[in-house]
N, C-alpha and C positions, 0 to 999 in steps of 0.2 A: 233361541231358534225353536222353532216349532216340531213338538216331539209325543212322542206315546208313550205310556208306561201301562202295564197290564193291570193294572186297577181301570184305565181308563175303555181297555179295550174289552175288559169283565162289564163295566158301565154301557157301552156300547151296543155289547151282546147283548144284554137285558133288554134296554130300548135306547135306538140311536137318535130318543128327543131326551128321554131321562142323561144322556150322554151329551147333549147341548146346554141343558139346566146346569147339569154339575161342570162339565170341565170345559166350558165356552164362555155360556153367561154367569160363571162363575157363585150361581147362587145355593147358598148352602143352609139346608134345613137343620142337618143332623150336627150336633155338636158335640159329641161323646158322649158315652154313659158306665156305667160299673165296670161292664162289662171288657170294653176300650179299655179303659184305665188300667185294669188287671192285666191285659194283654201286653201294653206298652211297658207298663212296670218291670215284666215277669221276663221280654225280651232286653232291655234293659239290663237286667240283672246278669243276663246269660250271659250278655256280653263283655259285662265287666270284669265277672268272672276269668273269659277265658283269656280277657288281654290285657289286664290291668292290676298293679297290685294292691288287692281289696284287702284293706283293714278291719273293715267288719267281717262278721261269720253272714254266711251265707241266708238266711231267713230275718239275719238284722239287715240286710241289704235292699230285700227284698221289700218286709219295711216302709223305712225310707225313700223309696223309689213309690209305691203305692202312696204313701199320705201324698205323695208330692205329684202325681198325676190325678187323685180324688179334690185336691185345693183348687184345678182347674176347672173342676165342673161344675154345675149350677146346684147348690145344696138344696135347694127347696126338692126338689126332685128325686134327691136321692134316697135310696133303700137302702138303710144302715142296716139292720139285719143282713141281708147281703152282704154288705160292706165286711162286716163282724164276720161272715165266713168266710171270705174270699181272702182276709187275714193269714184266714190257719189253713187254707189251700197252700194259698201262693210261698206261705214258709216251709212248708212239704215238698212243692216242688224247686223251688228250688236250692235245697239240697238235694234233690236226687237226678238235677237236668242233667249234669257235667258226668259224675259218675254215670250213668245212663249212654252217653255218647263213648266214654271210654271201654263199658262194656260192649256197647256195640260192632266200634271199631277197631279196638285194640290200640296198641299203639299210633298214632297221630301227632301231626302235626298244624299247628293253623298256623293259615293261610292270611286269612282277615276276617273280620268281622266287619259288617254294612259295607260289603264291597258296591261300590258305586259305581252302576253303568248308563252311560252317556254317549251311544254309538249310532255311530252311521247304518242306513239300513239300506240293502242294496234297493237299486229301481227309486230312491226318493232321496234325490238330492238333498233337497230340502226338509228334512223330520229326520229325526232322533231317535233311539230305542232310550228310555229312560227306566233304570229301576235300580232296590238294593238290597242283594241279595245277603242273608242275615249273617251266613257262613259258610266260610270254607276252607275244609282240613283238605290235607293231604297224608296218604298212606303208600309207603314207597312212588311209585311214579303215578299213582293214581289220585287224581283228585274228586273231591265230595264237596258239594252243592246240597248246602240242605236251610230248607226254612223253618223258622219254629212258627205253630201254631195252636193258639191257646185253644180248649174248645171244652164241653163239659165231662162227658162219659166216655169220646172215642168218637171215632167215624165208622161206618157202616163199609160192607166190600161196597156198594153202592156209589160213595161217595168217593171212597179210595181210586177209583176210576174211572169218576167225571171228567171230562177231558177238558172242560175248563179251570176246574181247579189243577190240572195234570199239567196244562198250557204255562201254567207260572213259571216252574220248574226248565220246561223243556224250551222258554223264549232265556230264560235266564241263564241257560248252559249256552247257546247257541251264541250272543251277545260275549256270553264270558271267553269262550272260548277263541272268537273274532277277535276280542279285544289280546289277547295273549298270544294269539295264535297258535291254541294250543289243541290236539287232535281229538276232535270230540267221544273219537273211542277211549279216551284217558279221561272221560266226566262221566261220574255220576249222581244220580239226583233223589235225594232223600227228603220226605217231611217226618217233622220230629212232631211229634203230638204231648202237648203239654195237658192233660188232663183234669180239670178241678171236680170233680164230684166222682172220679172212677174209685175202686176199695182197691182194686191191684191194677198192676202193669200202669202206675200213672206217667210214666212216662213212654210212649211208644217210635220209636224209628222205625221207616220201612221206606225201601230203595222203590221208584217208580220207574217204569223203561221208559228211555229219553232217545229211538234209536231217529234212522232218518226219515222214515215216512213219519211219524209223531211229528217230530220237528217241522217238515214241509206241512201238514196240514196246521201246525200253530201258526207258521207263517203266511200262509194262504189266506187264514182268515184275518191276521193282521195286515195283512196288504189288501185287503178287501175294505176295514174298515177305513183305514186312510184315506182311499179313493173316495170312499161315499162320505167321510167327513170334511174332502178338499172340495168337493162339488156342492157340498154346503145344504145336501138334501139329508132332513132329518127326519124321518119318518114315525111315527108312534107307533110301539110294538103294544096293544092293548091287554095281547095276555099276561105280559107282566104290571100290569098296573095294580091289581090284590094277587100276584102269584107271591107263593111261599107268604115273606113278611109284609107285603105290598109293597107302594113305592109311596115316599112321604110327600111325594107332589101330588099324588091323587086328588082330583077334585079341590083341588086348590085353584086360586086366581094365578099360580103357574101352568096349570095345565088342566083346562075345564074338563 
């Protein structure tokens, strides 16, 4: 059934032709790099941690999880020097993810790990909410929604309250919440920052407000892209084509 997950509606915002390339005509340029790989390892790791019982020590997991996402990707390419740090990062944090969450929160309980949302979305019959969210505890009646994200030094307040990176969280409580029926004064929404190059606080948590105007304007513009994705008009948004990293279709025979 035909559906959206906020990667796709991050894709969309950027450019709703970049958003045809990638999650329509299917074609895909970017195939991972170090960087991915660290990311997937390190969430990975978190999770086995918290729901699984792991016979190795915590930075032997972590490890094993990295050779085994680095085997994936095209060696000629790779920056082993990198590789060689990202080693003694990723075994730093993760020892210190789990303890980090229980100083934050105190006592907890979880809930699940890669909770998987598959929901109806009002006004569209037909489409999907799709997404999964990485975790979530519970502290007496209160539940937490939080995603991990690898990144290098930290986020900026800048970044901390971009409203499309803020969008993740608040389409992922609202979804969670539908699907449990659960009061969404009882959710809240955390990103957990996983640090590799920071010298202190490498691991940071910090609660993001999820209240109802947030929510209605995430909504808003997910119901927005839908329509103009069902109507099949894809327009090129040209300032993103060298914004920030650029886009890897640029002046390509995908898009002159």
């Amino acid at each position: 059934m035909p559906h959206i997950s906020y990667s796709e509606l991050k894709n969309w915002c950027q450019c709703p032709f970049y958003h045809k390339l990638v999650n329509i005509d299917k074609i895909k340029v970017f195939e991972g790099n170090e960087y991915t790989a660290f990311g997937t390892a390190l969430h990975s790791v978190c999770e086995d941690l918290l729901t699984e019982e792991v016979e190795l020590s915590e930075n032997e997991l972590f490890v094993q999880k990295f050779r085994e996402e680095i085997k994936k990707l095209k060696t000629e390419e790779l920056d082993k020097k990198l590789i060689i740090s990202m080693f003694q990062q990723g075994e730093k944090l993760s020892e210190k993810a789990i303890p980090a969450l229980e100083e934050y929160f105190g006592e907890y309980e979880v809930v699940r790990a890669e909770e998987k949302l598959y929901e109806p979305i009002d006004d569209f019959e037909d489409y999907l909410f799709k997404g999964y969210i990485d975790l979530v505890i519970k502290t007496g009646d209160q539940y937490h929604i939080i995603d991990w994200k690898t990144c290098s030094w930290g986020w900026d307040a800048r970044k901390k309250a971009d409203k499309m990176i803020v969008y993740q969280l608040i389409l992922y409580k609202h979804f969670f919440c539908e699907k449990y029926n659960i009061d969404p004064k009882n959710v809240h929404t955390h990103f957990a920052l996983l640090k590799r190059t920071s010298k202190k606080n490498i691991v940071e948590l910090f609660e993001v407000t999820s209240g109802s105007k947030r929510t209605d304007n995430a909504l808003e513009l997910m119901y927005k892209a839908i329509k103009t994705i069902k109507s099949g008009v894809h327009m090129k948004n040209k300032l993103s084509c060298t914004a920030g990293y650029g886009c890897e279709f640029y002046k390509t025979k995908h898009c002159n």
